[in-house]
VEXDO-488827 format. One record per residue (C-alpha): residue number from 1; residue in one letter; z negated, y, x. Coordinates in steps of 0.2 Angstrom, whole numbers, m for minus. Layout:
% residues N
(NUM; A; (Z; Y; X)) ...
This chain:
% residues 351
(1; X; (m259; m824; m170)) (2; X; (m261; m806; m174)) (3; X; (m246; m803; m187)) (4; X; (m235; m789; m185)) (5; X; (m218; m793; m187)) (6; X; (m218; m789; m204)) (7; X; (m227; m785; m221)) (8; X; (m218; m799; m229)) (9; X; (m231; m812; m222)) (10; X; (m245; m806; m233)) (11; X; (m255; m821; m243)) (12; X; (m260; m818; m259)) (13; X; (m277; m813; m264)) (14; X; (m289; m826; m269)) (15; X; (m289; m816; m287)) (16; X; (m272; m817; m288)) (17; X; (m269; m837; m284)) (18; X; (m284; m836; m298)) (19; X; (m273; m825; m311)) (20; X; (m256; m837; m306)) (21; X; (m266; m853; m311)) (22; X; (m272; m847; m327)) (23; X; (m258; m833; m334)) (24; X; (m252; m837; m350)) (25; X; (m236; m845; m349)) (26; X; (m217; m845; m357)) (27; X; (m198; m846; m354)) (28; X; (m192; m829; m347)) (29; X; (m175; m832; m349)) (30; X; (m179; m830; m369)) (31; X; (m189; m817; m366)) (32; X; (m206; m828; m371)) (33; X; (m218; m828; m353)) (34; X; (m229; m815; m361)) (35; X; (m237; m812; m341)) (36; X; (m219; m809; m335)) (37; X; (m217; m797; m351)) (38; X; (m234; m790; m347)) (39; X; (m230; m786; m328)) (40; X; (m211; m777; m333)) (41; X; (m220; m765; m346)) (42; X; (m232; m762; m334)) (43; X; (m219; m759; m319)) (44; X; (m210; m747; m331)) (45; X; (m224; m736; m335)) (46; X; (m229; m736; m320)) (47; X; (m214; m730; m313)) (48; X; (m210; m718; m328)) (49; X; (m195; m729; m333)) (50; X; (m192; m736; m352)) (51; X; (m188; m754; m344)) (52; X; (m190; m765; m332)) (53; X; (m185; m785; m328)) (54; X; (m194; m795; m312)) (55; X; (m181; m804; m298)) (56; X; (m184; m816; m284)) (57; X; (m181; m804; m274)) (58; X; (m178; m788; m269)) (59; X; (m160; m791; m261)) (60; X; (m157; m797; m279)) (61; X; (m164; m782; m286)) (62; X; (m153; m771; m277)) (63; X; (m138; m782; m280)) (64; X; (m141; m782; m298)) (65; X; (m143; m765; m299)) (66; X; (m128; m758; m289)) (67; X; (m116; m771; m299)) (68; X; (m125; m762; m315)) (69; X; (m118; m746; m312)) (70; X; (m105; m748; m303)) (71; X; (m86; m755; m308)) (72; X; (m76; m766; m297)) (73; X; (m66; m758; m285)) (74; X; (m77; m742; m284)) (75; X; (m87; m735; m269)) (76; X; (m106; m734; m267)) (77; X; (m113; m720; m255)) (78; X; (m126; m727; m243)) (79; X; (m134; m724; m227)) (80; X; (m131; m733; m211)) (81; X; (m144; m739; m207)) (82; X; (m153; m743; m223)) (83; X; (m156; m761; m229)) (84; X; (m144; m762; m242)) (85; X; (m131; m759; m231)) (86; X; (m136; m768; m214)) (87; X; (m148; m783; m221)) (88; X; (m143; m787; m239)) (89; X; (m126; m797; m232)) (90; X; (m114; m788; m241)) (91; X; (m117; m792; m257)) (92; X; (m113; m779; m267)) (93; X; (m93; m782; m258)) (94; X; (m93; m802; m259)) (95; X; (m102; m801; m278)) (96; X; (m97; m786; m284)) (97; X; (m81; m780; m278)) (98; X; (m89; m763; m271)) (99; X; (m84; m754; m258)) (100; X; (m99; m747; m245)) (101; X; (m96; m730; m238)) (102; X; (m109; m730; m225)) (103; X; (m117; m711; m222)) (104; X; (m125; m705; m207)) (105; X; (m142; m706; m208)) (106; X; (m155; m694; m200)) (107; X; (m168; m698; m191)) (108; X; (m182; m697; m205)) (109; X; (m170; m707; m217)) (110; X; (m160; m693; m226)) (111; X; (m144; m694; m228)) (112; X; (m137; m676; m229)) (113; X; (m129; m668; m246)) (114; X; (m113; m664; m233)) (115; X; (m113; m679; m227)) (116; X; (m112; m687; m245)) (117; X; (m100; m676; m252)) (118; X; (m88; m680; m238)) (119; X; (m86; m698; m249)) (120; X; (m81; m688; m261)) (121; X; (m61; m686; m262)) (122; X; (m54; m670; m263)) (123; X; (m41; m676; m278)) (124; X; (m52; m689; m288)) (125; X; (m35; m690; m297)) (126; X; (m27; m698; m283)) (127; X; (m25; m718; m286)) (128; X; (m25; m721; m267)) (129; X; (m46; m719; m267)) (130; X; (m60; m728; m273)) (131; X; (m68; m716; m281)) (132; X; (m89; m715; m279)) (133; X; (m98; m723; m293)) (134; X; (m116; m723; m285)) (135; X; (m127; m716; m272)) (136; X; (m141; m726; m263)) (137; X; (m158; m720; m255)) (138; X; (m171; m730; m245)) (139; X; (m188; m723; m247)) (140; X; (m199; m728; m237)) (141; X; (m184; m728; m224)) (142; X; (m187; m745; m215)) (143; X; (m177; m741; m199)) (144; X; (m181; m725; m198)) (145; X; (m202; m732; m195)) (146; X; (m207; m731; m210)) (147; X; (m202; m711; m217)) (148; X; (m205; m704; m234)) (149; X; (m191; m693; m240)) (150; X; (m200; m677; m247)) (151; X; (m199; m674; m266)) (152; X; (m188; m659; m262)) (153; X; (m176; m671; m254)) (154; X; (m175; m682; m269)) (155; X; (m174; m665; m282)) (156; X; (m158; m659; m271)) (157; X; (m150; m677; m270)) (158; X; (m152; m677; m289)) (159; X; (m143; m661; m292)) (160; X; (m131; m667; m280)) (161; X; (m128; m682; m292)) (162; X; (m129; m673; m308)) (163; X; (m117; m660; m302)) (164; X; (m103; m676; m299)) (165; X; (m107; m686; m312)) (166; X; (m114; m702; m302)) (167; X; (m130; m709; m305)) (168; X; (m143; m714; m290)) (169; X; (m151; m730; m284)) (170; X; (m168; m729; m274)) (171; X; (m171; m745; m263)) (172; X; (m190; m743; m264)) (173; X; (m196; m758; m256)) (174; X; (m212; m749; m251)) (175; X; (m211; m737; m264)) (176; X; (m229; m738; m266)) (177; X; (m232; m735; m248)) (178; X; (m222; m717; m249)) (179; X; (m234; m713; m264)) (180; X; (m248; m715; m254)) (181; X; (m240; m709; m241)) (182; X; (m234; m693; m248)) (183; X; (m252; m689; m260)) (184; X; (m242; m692; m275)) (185; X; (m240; m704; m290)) (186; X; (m226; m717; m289)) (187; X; (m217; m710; m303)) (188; X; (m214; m695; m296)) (189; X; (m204; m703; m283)) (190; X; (m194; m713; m297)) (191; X; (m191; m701; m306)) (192; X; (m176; m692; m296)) (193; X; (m168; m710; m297)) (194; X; (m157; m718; m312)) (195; X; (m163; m734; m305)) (196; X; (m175; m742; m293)) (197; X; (m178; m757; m285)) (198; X; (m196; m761; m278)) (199; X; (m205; m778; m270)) (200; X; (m219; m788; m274)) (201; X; (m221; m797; m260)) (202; X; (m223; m784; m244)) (203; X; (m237; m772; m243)) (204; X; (m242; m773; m262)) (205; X; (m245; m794; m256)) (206; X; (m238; m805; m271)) (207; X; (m232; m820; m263)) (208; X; (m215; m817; m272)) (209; X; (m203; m806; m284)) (210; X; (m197; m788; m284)) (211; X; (m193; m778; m301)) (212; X; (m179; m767; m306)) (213; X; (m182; m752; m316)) (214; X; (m172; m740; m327)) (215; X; (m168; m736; m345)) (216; X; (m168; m751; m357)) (217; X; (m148; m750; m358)) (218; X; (m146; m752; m337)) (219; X; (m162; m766; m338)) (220; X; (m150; m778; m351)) (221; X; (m136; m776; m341)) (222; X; (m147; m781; m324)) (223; X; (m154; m795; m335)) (224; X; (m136; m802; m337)) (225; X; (m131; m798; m320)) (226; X; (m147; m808; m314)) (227; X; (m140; m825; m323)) (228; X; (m126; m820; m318)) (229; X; (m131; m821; m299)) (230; X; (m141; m838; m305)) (231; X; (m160; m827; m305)) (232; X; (m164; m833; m322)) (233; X; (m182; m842; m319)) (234; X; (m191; m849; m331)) (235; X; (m209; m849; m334)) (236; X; (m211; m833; m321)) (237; X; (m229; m829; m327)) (238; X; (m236; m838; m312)) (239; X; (m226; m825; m302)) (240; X; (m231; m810; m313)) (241; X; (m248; m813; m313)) (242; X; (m250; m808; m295)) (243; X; (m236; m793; m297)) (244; X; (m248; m787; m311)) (245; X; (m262; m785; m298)) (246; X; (m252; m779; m284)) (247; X; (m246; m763; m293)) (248; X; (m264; m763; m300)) (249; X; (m271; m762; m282)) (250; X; (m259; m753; m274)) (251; X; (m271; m739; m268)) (252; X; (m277; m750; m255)) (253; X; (m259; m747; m246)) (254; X; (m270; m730; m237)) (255; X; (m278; m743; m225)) (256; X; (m265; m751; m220)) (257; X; (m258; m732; m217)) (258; X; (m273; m727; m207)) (259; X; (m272; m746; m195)) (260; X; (m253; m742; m193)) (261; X; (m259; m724; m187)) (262; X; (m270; m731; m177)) (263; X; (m259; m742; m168)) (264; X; (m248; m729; m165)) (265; X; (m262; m718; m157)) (266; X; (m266; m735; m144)) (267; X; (m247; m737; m139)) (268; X; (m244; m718; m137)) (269; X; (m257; m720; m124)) (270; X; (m252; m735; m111)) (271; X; (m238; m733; m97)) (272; X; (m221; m739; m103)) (273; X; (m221; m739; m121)) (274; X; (m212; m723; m130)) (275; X; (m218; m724; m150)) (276; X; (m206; m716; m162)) (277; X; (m211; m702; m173)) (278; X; (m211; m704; m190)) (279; X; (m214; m687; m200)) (280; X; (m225; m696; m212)) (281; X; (m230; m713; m206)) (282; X; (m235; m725; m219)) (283; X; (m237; m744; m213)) (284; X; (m224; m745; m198)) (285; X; (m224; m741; m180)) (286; X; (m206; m741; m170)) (287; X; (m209; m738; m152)) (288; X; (m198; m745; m135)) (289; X; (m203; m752; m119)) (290; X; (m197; m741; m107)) (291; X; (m205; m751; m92)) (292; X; (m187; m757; m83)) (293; X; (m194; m775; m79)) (294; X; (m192; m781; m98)) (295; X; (m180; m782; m113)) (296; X; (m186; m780; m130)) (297; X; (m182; m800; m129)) (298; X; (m194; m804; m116)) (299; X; (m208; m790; m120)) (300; X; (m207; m798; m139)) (301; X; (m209; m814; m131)) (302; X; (m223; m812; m119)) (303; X; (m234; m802; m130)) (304; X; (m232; m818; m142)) (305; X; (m239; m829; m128)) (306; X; (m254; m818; m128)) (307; X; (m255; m821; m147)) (308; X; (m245; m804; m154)) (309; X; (m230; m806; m164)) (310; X; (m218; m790; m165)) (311; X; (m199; m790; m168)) (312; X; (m183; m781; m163)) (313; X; (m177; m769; m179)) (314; X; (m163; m761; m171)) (315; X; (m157; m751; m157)) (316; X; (m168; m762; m145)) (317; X; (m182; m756; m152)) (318; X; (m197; m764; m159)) (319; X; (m206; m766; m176)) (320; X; (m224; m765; m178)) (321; X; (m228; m767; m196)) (322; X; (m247; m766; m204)) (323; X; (m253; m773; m220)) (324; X; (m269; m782; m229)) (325; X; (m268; m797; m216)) (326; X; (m270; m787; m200)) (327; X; (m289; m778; m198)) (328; X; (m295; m763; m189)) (329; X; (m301; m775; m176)) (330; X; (m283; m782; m174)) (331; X; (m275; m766; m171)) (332; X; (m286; m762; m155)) (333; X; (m283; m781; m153)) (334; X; (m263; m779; m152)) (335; X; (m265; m763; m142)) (336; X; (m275; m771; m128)) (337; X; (m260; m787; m127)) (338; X; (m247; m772; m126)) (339; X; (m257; m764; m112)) (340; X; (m261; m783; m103)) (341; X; (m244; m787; m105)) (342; X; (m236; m772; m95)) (343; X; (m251; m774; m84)) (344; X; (m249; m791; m79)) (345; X; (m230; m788; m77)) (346; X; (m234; m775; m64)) (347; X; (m244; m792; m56)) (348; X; (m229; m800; m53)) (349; X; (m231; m811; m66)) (350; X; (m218; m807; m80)) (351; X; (m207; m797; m67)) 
């Protein structure tokens, strides 16, 4: 099966199943696994942050996060169609007493300065509305196929921030992806952020673990919210030791960049499929079939009987997702089932 539904079925590396079996070990809750220790320094400096504290997972990292800077009964500015607000369950409501706003977001992932300040009250001083206390950005966008938001973007939103006294949260899942994707060093993607959350275990290919960064003060405050939300683990090292060599490595993201490209190019060309434009593609392809004898349901499910999996990431239309798992050879592989799929459709076969 050539696996496409998402980057979160990476294995690890045979060095880092290596490094997990023999990191030095500790209790993390006392701050005593010296790998897990390792893995936040790292993170942090990396990212340009003072701090930083490793989570199961990058929901948790979010959570954590939002409830860090924001009070109960507050409002936290994010886009419609990112993660936090369509995949993360509503946690930051059920957990943290927040409030979403959901903004509009455009089709490269940006959510537009007017578009945030219209969750802005006119009379903060009027006890009828929760006031904002946060904003949220996605960067890569996920639903938007895999966008970067440009460093002029990030600079304006900052100012934006600064100019009502909230801070900002960057979902940065694939963070390293919109480094390489945009040329530049991770941390000058963090840097427009108060916080950011990003994971382990997608394109970078930990098998688990996402890490939140900030200053040291917002990184206790996460720590408690993490025991809190029962993320304490214990000795984490055998999980940091494979997050120390995924940021380590995270260059090799360019190839998955140039497969997803790649990909693109093969669907752009076959009858039927209408693949989404991404401004600056990093490891995702969104396209549509268009041919009106299938459903993203039964395409989906034809082209796993020919040994392609692919899923639905809203709007009817379907997620293609590269990463170290799927080769050069699998991308033309994938192409060819797309194109044998329509093909045999017009056969009679899947009509």
């Amino acid at each position: 099966m050539i696996e496409l539904r998402s980057d979160t079925f990476t294995l690890p590396t045979r060095e880092m199943l290596r490094a997990m079996g023999e990191a030095p070990l500790g209790d993390d809750v006392y701050g005593e696994d010296p790998t897990t220790n390792r893995l936040e320094e790292l993170a942090a400096t990396t990212l340009g942050k003072e701090a930083a504290c490793l989570l199961p997972s990058g929901t948790m990292a979010n959570l954590a996060s939002i409830m860090a800077h924001a009070p109960r009964g507050t409002k936290v500015l994010v886009g419609d169609e990112s993660d936090i607000y369509v995949y993360e369950a509503g946690g930051a409501s059920v957990a943290g007493g927040l409030v979403y706003e959901p903004v509009p977001t455009q089709p490269d992932g940006r959510l537009l300065l007017t578009d945030l300040a219209k969750g802005f009250p006119d009379d903060p001083g009027d006890p009828q509305f929760a006031l904002p206390a946060l904003i949220c950005l996605e960067n890569t966008h996920n639903r938007s196929g895999g966008s970067v938001l440009p460093l002029g973007y990030l600079a304006d939103v900052r100012r934006f921030a600064d100019e009502r006294g909230v801070p900002v949260h960057l979902d940065g899942a694939r963070l390293f992806n919109a480094a390489v994707g945009a040329g530049v060093p991770v941390a000058d993607l963090a840097r427009y952020a108060d916080s950011v959350q990003f994971c382990l275990s997608k394109g970078l290919s930990a098998p688990i673990g996402s890490m939140a960064v900030g200053t040291a003060e917002f990184i206790g405050r996460v720590r408690r919210i993490r025991k809190l939300l029962g993320g304490g683990m214990r000795q984490t090292g055998v999980i940091a030791a494979a997050g120390i060599l995924a940021i380590e490595n995270a260059g090799r993201l360019a190839e998955d960049h140039r497969n997803a490209e790649r990909l693109a190019a093969g669907l752009a060309k076959i009858d039927g499929i209408d693949v989404l434009p991404a401004g600056t593609r990093t490891n995702i392809v969104m396209f549509r079939v268009t041919d009106p004898r299938f459903t993203w349901r039964t395409f989906a499910a034809a082209a796993s009987e020919h040994g392609l999996a692919i899923a639905e990431l809203g709007h009817g239309r379907l997620r293609a997702v590269t990463h170290r798992g799927v080769s050069e050879k699998d991308v033309d592989k994938a192409v060819e089932i797309v194109a044998r799929v329509l093909g045999e459709a017009g056969a009679g076969r899947h009509a």
